[in-house]
C-alpha positions in Angstrom: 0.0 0.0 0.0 1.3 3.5 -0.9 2.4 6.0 2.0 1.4 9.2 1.8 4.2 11.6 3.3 2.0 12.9 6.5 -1.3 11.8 8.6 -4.3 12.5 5.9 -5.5 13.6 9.3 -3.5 16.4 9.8 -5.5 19.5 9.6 -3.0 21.7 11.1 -1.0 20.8 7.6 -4.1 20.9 5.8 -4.9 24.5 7.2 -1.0 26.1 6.4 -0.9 24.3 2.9 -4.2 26.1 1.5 -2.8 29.7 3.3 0.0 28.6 1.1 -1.7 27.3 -2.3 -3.9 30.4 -1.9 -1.3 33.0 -2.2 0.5 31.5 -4.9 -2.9 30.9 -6.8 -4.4 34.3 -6.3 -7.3 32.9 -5.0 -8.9 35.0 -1.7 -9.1 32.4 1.8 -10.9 33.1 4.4 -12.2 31.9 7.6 -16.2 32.2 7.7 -16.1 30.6 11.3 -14.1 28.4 13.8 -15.3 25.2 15.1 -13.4 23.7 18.5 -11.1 26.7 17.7 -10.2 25.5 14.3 -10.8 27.8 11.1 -13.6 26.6 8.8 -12.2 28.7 5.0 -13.9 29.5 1.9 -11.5 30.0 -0.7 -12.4 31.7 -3.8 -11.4 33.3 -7.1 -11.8 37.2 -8.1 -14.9 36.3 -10.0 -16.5 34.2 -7.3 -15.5 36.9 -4.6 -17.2 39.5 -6.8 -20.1 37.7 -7.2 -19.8 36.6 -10.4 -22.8 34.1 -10.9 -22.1 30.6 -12.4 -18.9 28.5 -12.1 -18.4 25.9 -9.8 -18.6 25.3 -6.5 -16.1 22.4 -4.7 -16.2 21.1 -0.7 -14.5 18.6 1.1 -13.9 17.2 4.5 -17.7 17.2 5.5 -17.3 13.9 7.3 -14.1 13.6 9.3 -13.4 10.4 8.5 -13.1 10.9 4.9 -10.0 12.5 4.4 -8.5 11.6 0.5 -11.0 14.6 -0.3 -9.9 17.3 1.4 -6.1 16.3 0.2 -7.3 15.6 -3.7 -9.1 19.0 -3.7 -5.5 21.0 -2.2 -3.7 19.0 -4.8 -5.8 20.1 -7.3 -5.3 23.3 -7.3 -1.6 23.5 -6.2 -1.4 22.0 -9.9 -3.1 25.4 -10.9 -5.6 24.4 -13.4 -6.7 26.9 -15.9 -10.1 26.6 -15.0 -9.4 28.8 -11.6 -9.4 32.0 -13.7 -11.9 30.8 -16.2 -15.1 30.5 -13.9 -16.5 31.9 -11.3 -14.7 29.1 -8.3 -16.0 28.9 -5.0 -14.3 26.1 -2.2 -15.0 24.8 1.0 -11.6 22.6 1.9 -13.0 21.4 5.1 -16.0 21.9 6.9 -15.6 19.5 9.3 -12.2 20.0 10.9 -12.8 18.6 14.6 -14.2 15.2 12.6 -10.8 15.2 10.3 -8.5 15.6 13.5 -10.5 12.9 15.4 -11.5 10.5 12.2 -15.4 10.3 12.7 -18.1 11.0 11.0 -19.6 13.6 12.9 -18.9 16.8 14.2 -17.6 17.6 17.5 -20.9 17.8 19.2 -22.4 14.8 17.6 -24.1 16.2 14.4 -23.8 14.5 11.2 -22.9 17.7 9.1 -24.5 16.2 6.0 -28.1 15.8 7.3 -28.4 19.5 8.5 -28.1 22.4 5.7 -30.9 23.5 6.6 -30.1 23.6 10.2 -29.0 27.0 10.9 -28.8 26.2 14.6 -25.5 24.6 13.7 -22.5 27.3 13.7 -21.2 25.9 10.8 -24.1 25.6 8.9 -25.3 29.0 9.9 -21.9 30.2 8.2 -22.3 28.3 5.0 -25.6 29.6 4.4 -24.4 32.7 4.7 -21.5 32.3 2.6 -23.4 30.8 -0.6 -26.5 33.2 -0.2 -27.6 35.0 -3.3 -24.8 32.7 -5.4 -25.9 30.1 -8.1 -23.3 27.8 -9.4 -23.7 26.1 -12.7 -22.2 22.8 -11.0 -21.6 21.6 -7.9 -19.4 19.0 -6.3 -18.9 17.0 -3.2 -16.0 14.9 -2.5 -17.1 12.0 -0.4 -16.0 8.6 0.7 -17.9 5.4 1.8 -16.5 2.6 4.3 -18.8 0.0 2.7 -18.0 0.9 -1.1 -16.2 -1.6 -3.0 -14.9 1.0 -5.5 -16.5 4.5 -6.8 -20.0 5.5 -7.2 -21.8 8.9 -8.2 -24.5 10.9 -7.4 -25.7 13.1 -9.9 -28.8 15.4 -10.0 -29.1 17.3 -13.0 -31.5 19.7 -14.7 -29.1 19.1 -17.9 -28.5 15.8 -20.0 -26.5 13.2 -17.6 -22.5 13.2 -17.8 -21.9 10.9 -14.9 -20.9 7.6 -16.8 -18.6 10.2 -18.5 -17.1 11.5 -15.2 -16.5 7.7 -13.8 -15.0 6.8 -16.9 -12.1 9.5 -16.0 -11.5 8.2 -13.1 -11.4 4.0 -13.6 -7.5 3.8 -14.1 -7.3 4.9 -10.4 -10.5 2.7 -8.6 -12.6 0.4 -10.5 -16.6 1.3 -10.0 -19.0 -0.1 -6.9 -20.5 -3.2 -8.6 -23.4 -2.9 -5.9 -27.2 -2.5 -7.1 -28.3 -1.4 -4.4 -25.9 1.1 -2.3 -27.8 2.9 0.9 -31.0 2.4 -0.2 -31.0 3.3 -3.6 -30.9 1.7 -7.2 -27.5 1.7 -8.8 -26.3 1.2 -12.2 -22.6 0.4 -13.1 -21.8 3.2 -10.4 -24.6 5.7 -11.0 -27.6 7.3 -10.0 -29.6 10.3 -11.8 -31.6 12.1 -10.7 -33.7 14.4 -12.3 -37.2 15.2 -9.7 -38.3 14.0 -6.8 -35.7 15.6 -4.6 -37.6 16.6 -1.8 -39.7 13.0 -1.5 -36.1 11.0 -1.1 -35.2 13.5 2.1 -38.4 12.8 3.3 -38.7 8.9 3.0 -34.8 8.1 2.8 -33.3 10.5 4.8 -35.6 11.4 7.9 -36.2 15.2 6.7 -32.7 15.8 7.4 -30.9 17.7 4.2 -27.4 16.6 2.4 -24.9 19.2 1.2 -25.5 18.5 -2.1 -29.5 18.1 -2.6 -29.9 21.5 -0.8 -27.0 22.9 -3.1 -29.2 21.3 -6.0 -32.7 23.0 -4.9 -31.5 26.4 -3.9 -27.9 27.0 -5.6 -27.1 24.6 -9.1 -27.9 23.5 -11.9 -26.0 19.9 -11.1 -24.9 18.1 -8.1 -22.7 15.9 -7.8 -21.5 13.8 -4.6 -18.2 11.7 -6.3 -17.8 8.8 -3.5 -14.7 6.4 -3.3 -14.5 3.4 -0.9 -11.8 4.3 2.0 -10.7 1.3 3.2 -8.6 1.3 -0.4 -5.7 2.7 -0.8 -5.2 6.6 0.3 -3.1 7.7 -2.8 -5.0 6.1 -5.1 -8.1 7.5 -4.1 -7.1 10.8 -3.6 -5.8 10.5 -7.1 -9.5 9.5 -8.2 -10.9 12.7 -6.8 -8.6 14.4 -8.9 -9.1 13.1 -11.9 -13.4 13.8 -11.1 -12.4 16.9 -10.3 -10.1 17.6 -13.5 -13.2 15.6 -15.8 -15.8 18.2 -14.3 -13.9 21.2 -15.1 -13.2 20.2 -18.6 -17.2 19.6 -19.1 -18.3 22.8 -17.4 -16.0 25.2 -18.9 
């Protein structure tokens, strides 16, 4: 198994690399709150600061226990694609930083992050909101992993003609895709789901009212959603390598 050269829990590292990637960039961080004394950051472009409508719109680290995201997205735009003065680009490295140091799921007082985006009761939420009001993104994207995957899988709601099977294709030579039918409850096939309506019935039935990052992105903010998910008990290099490549196959389809 591949090594990577520090803890993929190391938010401290995490934290000083994007001050770091930022500068050289151009791109404008900021801290829109702290959680357990940690800074949660936005990080965007002069057209996204400005308030440039469209672009895209990129978070990680919304479970703590998912770290290859919140790496794969810094990588990504240490390499300095062309797309980050392009489009409108607005980033959330890690809104979950008390979950990344400890490695769970949750937040630090128990919440699961991504069933309350509609929960302004929650600091961080409260923040995001805030952040992202009055903005509409053409896509959106959230980098996710699952314990129980056997490779990647895709989420994809979409007001426009499907590019999922597309985007997975990108991103085979690193993980093969989830084989599963069936994956938390919902129909699969070969790594995909669409969907197109019916938004608001799978929060009710499926998800106990509680609201995901990216189906509340989808009804209030974007034109697509996607939540890109690769199976963490695999290799760390290699999947943060497969976040990449989703990341470098969206920005080639949306610019």
């Amino acid at each position: 198994m591949s090594v990577p050269p520090h803890s993929g829990h190391d938010f401290r590292l995490l934290h000083s690399r994007w001050t770091e990637v930022s500068l050289a960039s151009g791109l404008r961080c900021r801290t829109i709150c702290e959680v357990g004394g940690h800074p949660v950051l936005i990080v965007e472009n002069d057209a996204a600061a400005a308030g440039e409508t469209g672009g895209l719109y990129v978070s990680a680290g919304v479970h703590g226990d998912e770290c290859a995201p919140v790496w794969a997205l810094l990588e990504w735009v240490a390499s300095a694609p062309a797309v980050l003065k392009q489009i409108p680009i607005t980033l959330f490295p890690c809104l979950n930083p008390v979950g990344l140091i400890e490695n769970t799921r949750r937040d630090g007082t128990g919440v699961d992050l991504n069933r309350s985006f509609a929960d302004t009761t929650v600091p961080v939420i409260a923040a995001w909101q805030e952040a992202v009001a009055g903005r509409q993104f053409d896509v959106s994207v959230n980098l996710h992993e699952d314990y129980d995957a056997t490779g990647i899988y895709l989420y994809e709601l979409t007001r426009r003609d499907s590019r999922g099977d597309a985007l997975l294709r990108a991103c085979e030579t690193h993980l093969l895709r989830d084989s599963a039918i069936v994956i938390d409850g919902s129909d699969f096939e070969n790594g995909l789901l669409v969907r197109t309506s019916g938004i608001e019935k799978v929060v009710e039935e499926q998800l106990g009212g509680g609201y995901p990052e990216a189906i509340l992105l989808f009804l209030k903010y974007a034109e697509v959603s996607y939540t890109f998910e690769t199976p963490s008990e695999s290799d760390l290099l290699r999947r943060i390598a497969a976040h990449r490549a989703f990341l470098e196959a969206v920005t080639e389809s949306t610019v």
